[in-house]
NUGU-882731 format. One line per 3 residues: number of its first residue (from 1); their letters; for each residue x, y, z of C-alpha. Coordinates in nm, 3 decimals. Example, Ala and Ser with C-alpha at 12.3 -4.5 7.8 and 13.67 -1.06 7.14 Angstrom:
// NUGU-882731
1> as> 1.230 -0.450 0.780  1.367 -0.106 0.714
// end
This chain:
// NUGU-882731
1> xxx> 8.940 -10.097 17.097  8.757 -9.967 16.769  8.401 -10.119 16.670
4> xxx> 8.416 -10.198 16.287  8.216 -10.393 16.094  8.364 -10.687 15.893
7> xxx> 8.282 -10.969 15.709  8.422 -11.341 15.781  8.366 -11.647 15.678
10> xxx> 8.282 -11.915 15.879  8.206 -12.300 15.809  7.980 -12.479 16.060
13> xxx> 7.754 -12.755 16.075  7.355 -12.785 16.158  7.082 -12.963 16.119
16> xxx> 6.812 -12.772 15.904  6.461 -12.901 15.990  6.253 -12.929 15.677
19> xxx> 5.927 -12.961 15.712  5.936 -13.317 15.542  6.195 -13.385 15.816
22> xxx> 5.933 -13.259 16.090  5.675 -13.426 15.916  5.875 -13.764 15.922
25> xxx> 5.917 -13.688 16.293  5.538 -13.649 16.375  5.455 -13.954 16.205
28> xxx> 5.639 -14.157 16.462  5.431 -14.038 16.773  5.143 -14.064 16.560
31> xxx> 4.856 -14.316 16.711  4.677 -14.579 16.420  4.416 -14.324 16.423
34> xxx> 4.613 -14.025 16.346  4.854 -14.195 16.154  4.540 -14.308 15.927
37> xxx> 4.326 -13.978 15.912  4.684 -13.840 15.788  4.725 -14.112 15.477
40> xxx> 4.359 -14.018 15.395  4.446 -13.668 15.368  4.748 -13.750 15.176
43> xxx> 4.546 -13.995 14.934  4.291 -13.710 14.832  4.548 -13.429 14.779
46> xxx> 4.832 -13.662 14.576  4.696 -13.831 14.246  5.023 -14.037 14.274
49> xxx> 4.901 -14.222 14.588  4.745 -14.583 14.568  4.583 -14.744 14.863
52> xxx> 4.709 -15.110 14.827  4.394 -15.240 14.771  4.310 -15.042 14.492
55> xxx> 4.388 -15.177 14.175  4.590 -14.938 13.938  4.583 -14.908 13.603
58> xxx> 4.688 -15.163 13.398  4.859 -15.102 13.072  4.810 -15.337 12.758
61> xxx> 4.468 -15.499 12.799  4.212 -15.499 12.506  4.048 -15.258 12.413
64> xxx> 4.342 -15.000 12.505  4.653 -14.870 12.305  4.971 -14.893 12.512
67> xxx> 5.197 -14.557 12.497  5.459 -14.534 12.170  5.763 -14.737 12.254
70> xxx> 5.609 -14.905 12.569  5.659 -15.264 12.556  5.292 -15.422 12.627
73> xxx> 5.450 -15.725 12.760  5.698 -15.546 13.012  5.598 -15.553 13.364
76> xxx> 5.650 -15.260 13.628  5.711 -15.349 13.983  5.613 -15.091 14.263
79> xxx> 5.758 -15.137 14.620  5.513 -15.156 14.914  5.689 -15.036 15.253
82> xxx> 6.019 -15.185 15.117  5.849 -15.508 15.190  5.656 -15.642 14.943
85> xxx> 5.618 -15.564 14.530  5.286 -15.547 14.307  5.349 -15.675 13.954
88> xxx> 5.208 -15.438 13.687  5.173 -15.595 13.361  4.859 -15.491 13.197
91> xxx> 4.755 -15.125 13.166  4.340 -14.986 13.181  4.152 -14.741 13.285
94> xxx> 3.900 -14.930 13.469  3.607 -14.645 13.469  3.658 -14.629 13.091
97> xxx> 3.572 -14.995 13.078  3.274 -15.018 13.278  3.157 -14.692 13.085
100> xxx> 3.171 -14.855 12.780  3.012 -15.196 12.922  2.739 -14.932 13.065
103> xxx> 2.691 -14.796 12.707  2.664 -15.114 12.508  2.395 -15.289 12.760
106> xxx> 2.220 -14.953 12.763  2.212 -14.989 12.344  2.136 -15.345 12.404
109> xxx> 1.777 -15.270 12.545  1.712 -14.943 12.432  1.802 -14.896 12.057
112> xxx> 1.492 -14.896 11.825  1.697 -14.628 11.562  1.607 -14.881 11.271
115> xxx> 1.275 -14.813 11.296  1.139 -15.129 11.429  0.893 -15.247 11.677
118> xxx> 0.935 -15.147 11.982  1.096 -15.374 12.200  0.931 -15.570 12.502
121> xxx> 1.033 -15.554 12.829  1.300 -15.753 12.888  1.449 -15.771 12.519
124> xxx> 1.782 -15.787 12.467  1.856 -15.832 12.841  1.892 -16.165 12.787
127> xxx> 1.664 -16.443 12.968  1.939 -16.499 13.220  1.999 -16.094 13.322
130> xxx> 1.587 -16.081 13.333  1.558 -16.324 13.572  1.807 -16.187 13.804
133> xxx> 1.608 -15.902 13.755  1.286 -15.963 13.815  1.258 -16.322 13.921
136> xxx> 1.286 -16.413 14.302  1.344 -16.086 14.394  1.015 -15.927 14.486
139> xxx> 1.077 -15.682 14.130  1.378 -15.534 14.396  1.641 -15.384 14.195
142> xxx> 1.901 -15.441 14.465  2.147 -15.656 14.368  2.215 -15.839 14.729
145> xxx> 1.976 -16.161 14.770  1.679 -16.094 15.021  1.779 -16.135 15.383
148> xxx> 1.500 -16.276 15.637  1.694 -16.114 15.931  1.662 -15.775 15.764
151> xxx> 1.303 -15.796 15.870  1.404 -15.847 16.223  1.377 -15.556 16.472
154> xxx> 1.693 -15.437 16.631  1.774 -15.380 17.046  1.545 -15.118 17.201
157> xxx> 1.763 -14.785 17.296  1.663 -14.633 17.609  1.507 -14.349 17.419
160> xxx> 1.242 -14.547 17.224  1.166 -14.729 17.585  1.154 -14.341 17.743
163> xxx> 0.900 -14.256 17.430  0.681 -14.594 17.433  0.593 -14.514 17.798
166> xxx> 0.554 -14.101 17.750  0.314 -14.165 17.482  0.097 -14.430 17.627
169> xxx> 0.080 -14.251 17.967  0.068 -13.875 17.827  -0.234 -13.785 17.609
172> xxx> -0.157 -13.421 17.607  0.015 -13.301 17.324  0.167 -12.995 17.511
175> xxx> 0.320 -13.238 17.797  0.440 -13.466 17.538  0.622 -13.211 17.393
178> xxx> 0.788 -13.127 17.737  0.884 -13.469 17.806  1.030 -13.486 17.479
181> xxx> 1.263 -13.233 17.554  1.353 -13.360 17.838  1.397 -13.700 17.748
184> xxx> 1.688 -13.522 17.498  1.790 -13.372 17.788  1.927 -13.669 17.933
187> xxx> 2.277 -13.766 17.903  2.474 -14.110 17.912  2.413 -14.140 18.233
190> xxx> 2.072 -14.084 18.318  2.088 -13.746 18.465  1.911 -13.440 18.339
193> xxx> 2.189 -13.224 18.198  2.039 -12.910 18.059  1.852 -12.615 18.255
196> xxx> 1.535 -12.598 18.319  1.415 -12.278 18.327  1.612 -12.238 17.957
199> xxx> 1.381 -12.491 17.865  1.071 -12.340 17.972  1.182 -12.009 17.815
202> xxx> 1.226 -12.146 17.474  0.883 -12.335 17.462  0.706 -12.069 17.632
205> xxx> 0.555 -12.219 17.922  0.543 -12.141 18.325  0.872 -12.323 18.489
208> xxx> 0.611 -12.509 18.746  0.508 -12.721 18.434  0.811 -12.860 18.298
211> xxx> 0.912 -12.950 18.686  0.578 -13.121 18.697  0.635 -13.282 18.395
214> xxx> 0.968 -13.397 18.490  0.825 -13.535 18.803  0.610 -13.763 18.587
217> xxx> 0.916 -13.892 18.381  1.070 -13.955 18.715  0.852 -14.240 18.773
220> xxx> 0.915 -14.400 18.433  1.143 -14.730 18.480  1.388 -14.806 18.508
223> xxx> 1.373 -14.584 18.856  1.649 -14.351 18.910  1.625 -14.140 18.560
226> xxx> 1.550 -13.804 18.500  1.773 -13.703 18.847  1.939 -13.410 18.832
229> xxx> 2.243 -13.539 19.142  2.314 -13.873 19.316  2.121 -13.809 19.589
232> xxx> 1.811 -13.738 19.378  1.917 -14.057 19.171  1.958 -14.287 19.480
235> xxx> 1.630 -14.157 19.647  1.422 -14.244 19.331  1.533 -14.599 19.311
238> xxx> 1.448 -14.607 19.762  1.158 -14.495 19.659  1.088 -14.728 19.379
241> xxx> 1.123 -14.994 19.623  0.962 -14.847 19.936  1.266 -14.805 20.135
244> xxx> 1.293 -14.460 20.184  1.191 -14.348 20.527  1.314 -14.104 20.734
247> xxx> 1.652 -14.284 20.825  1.728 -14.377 20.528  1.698 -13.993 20.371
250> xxx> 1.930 -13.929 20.597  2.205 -14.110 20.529  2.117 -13.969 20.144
253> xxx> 2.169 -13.611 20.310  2.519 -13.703 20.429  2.673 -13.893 20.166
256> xxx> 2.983 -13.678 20.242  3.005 -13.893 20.562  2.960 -14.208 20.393
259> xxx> 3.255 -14.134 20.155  3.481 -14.100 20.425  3.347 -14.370 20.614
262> xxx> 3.235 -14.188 20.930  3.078 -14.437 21.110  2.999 -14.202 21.425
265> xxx> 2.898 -13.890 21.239  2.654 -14.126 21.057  2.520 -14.284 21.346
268> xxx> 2.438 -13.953 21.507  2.275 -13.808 21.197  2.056 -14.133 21.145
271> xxx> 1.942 -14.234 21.471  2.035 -14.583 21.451  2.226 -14.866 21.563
274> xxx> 2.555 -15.039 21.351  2.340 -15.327 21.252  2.080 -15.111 21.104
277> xxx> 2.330 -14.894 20.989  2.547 -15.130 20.814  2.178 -15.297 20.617
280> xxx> 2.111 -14.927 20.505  2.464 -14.869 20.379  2.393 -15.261 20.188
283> xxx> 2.078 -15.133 20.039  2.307 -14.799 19.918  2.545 -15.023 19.747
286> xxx> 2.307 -15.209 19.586  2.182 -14.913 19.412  2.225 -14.799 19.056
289> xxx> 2.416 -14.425 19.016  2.402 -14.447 18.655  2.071 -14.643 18.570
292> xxx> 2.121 -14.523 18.205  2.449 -14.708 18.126  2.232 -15.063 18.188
295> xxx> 2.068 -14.936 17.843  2.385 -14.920 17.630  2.437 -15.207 17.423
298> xxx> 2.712 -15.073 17.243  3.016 -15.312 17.275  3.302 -15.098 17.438
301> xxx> 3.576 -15.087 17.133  3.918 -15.299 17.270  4.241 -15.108 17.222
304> xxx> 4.392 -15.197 16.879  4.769 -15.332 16.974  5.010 -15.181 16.726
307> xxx> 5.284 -15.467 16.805  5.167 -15.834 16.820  5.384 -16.063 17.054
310> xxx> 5.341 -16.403 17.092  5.542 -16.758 17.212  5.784 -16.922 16.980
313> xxx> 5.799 -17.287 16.921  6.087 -17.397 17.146  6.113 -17.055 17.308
316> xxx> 6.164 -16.728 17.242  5.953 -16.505 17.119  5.789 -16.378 16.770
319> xxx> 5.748 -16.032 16.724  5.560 -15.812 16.453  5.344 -15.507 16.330
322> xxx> 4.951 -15.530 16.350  4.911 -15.481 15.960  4.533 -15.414 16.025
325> xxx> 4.697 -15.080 16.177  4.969 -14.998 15.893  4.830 -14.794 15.602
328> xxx> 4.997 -14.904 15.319  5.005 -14.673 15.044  5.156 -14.718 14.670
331> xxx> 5.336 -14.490 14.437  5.164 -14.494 14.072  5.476 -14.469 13.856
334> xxx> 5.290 -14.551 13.554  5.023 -14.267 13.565  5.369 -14.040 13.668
337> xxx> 5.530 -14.135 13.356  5.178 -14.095 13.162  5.093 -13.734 13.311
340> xxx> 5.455 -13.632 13.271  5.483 -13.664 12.904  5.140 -13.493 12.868
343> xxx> 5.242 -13.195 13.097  5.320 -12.874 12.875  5.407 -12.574 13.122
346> xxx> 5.646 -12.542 13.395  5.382 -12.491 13.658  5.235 -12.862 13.570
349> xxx> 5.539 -13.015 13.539  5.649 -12.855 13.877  5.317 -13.018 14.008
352> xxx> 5.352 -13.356 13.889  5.748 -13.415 14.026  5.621 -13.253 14.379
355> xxx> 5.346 -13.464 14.387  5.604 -13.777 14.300  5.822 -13.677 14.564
358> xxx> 5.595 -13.603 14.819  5.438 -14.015 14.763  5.778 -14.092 14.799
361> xxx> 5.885 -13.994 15.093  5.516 -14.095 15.251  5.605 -14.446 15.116
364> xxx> 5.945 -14.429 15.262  5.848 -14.266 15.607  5.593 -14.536 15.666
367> xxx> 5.828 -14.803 15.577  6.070 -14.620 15.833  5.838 -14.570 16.089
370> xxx> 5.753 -14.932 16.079  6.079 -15.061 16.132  6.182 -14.810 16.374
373> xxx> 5.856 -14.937 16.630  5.963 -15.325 16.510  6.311 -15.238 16.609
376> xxx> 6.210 -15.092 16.961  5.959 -15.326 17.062  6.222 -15.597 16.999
379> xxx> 6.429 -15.468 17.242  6.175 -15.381 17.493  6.075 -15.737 17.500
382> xxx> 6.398 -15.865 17.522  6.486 -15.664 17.833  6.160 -15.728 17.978
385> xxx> 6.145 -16.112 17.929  6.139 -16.174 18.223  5.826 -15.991 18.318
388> xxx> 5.664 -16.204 17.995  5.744 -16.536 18.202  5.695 -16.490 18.551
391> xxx> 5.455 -16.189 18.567  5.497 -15.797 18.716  5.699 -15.883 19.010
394> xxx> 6.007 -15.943 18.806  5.949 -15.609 18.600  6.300 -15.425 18.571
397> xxx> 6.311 -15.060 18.564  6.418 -14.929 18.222  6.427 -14.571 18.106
400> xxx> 6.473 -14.511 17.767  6.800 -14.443 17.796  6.868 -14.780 17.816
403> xxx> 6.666 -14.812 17.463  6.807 -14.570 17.278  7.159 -14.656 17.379
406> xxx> 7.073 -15.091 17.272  6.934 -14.987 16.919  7.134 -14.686 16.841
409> xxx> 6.858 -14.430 16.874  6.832 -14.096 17.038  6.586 -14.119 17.350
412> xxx> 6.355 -13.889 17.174  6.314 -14.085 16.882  6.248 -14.402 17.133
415> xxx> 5.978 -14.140 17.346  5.789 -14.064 17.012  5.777 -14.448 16.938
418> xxx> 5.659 -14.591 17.253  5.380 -14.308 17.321  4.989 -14.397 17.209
421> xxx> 5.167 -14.723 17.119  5.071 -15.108 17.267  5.166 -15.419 17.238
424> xxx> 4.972 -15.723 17.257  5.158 -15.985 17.514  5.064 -16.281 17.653
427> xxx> 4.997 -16.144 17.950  4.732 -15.924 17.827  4.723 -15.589 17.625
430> xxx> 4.976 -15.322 17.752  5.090 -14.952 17.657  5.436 -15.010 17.583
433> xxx> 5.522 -14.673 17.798  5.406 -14.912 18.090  5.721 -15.106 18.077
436> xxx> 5.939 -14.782 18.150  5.944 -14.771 18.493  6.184 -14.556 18.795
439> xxx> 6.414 -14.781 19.015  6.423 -14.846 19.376  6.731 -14.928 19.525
442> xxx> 6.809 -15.297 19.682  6.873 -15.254 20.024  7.134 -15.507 20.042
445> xxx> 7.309 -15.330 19.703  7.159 -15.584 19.471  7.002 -15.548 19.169
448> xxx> 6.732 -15.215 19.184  6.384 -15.320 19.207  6.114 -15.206 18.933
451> xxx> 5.868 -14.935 19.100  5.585 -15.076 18.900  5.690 -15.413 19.069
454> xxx> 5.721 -15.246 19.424  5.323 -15.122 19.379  5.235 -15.477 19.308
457> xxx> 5.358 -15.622 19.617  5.234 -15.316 19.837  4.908 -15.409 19.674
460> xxx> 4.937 -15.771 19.750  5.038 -15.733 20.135  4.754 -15.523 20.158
463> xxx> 4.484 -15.741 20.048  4.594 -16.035 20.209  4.563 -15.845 20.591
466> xxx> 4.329 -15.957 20.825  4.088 -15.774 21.031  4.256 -15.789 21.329
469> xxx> 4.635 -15.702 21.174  4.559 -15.378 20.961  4.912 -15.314 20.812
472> xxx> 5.057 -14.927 20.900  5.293 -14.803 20.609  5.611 -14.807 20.858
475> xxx> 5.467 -15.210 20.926  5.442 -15.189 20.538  5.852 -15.039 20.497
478> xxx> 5.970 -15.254 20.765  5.862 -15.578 20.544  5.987 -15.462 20.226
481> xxx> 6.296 -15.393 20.360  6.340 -15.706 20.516  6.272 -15.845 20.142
484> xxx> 6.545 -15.619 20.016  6.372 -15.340 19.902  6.477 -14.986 20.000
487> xxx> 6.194 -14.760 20.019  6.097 -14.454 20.231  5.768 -14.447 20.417
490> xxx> 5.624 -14.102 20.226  5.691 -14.302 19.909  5.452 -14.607 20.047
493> xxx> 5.224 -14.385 20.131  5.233 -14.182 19.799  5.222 -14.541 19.609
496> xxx> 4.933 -14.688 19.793  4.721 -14.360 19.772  4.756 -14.386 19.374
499> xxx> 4.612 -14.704 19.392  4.300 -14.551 19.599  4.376 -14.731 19.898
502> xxx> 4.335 -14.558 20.225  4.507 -14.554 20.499  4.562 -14.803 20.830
505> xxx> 4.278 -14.619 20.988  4.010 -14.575 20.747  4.085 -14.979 20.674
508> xxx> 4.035 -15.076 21.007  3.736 -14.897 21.020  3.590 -15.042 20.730
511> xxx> 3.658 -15.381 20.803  3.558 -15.321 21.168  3.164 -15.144 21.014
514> xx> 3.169 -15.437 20.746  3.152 -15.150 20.480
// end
């Protein structure tokens, strides 16, 4: 056999990722967030781009000349998404307008080229305009009407209530300056976060001094600030209160014990009896480990649903996009036509059509990726109805598979769409990846049960034990099974320890201590 080059020709077919394609392809697993910071970027890089909210220019109004052979009265239509058109009939340039408007009113009171007087203040503003200006308005040139609840004082942070109380119990300059730092030091918590000795090395001053100092800030209220671990946190607050005696520290020394509810080991270290025991481990509970969080009035931001769901009339149900989370973006094919008869070299006219192109496809992708989510969360509903209507013990398991193979999608393309995505239900606000769940088999070969579904009623049986009749997990397996679920005992186990729920032992033990 002889090794010779040759040349053939072959004809085969592939897919060639462009990078509009892989573009196209982020934008699907892109969150509202993302998917907005990206149109932003877009919008200041492409001239061609339109928010839909802006208003574009508008050809044919007075006081501009429309382009030779444009028809004034002819009307452009620009698609939004595929959804929805904008009638353009008039044509502007808005700045220009309120530049001019600027210059006449600016002529208006300033002009004294003939010669004349001087004019007063206020001439040629016109009685009305002066009064607005001057009249009612404390001389304010803002143009919003005065407020009385601007005057009003807004919610003390914990840093201005940290500040009030180190200046009015600190009359040393160099210790306010300590606590200062200190009080920065603190994060969202309550706990101090930075080093100490760092701190003393950049402001010069012995370490003993800035632990003094934060000794002092340690009494400031609320107690329980200014700790540096839980145990420090938890003795401040005993000691705020006058609880902490000997017993009491410690139970703070073995916390470790009190995690994993060692009754005994506790009773030996403390040196008292369960009933005493039992009070001390109340008064732990009713403790604060992060006294700083009881400061922040910030509301906590809800998740923004991407899909709303909600009942239809006579039932079924009605399906669509949050449009508060769809950037909607226009193409400007007036200013394209405008720009493109003005361009003169290649290089701008190579510019302006890949600007043109690249709006759209952006307008096209969104209107893609819209329907594409639309499309999916259609069909997730519909094969998850019943969850909808009877609640999470009649959850199916689904894969996505089953998706892709209903709409005609690849289960990629269904992955992208359902991840950082949710849905808002009737049943509350869920991540639509929630409804994908593994089966487990029906032990008497009926249909599989969901495993989502499964953790629910593990849950359930669970909760609803008594003292006396603390559930194993083969006690657990052995009543599943006898509702025709098939399910091994490692999985219960591995189930209820996701859900932070210990075992028989440790149960029976708390219930037994009252903890």
């Amino acid at each position: 056999m002889v090794l010779t080059p040759r040349l053939d020709l072959r004809q085969a077919q592939t897919l060639v990722m462009t990078p509009q394609l892989q573009q196209a392809i982020k934008l699907l697993q892109y969150n509202n967030i993302e998917l907005t910071e990206y149109v932003e970027q877009e919008l200041e890089r492409n001239p061609l781009l339109l928010r839909e909210e802006e208003e574009p220019p508008i050809p044919g109004e007075a006081g501009t000349s429309p382009d030779p052979g444009e028809s004034v009265d002819g009307s452009e239509r620009i698609q939004r998404d595929g959804l929805e058109t904008l009638d353009l009939s008039r044509d502007a340039d808005i700045g220009e307008r309120q530049e001019a408007a600027l210059d006449i009113d600016i002529d208006n009171m300033w002009n004294n080229s003939e010669g004349g007087p001087e004019p007063a203040m206020g001439a040629g503003l016109g009685s009305q305009a002066f009064a607005e200006w001057g009249g009612g308005r404390g001389g304010s040139f803002d143009d919003s009407e005065f407020n009385f609840e601007q005057t009003l004082s807004g919610e003390e942070n914990l840093r201005d209530h940290l500040i009030g109380q180190l200046n009015m119990g600190t009359p040393d300059p160099a210790e306010r300056l300590i606590g200062m730092h200190l009080i920065d030091m603190l994060d969202e918590a309550g706990y101090v976060s930075g080093d100490l000795e760092a701190l003393a090395e950049m402001l010069g001053c012995p370490l003993a001094q800035v632990e003094k100092m934060l000794a002092r800030l340690q009494q400031f209220d609320p107690a329980g600030l200014f700790a540096r671990s839980l145990k420090e946190c938890l003795a401040l607050q005993l000691r705020d209160r006058n609880r902490l005696d000997p017993a009491m520290a410690a139970l703070l020394d073995n916390l470790e014990l009190l995690a994993r509810r060692d009754m005994a080991g506790l009773l030996k270290r403390c040196g008292v009896d369960a009933e005493d025991l039992s009070e001390m481990v109340a008064e732990i509970r009713a403790l604060d480990p992060k006294p700083a969080l009881a400061w922040d009035h910030s509301l906590p931001q809800p998740v923004t649903p991407d899909v709303l769901m909600r009942a239809k009339q006579g039932g079924g149900w009605i399906i669509e996009l949050n449009s508060d989370t769809l950037p909607r973006v226009l193409v400007n094919n007036h200013y394209y036509s405008q720009v493109t008869k003005a361009a003169r070299s290649r290089d701008d006219k190579s510019y302006i059509n890949e600007c043109f192109q690249t709006a759209n496809w952006l307008a096209r992708s969104l209107h893609q990726r819209a329907t594409t989510i639309l499309k999916v969360a259609t069909e997730l509903v519909r094969q998850q109805e019943m969850f909808f209507l009877k609640g999470v013990q009649h959850l199916r398991p689904l894969v996505l598979r089953d998706i892709a193979d209903a709409i005609g999608m690849h289960e990629s393309t269904v992955s992208r769409v359902t991840s950082n995505k949710y849905i808002s239900t009737p049943r509350g606000i869920y991540e639509m990846k929630y409804f994908f769940t593994t089966a487990i088999a029906h032990s008497g070969g009926g249909e599989a049960h969901s495993a989502e579904a499964v953790r629910h009623r593990i849950k359930a049986l669970i909760d609803a034990e008594a003292a006396g009749e603390i559930l194993s997990d083969d006690r657990i397996v052995t009543i599943l099974k006898e509702e025709g679920i098939d399910i091994a005992r490692r999985t219960v186990a591995k189930y209820r320890e996701g859900m932070g729920i210990g075992s028989s032992t440790q149960r029976r033990r708390e219930k037994a201590s009252g903890i």
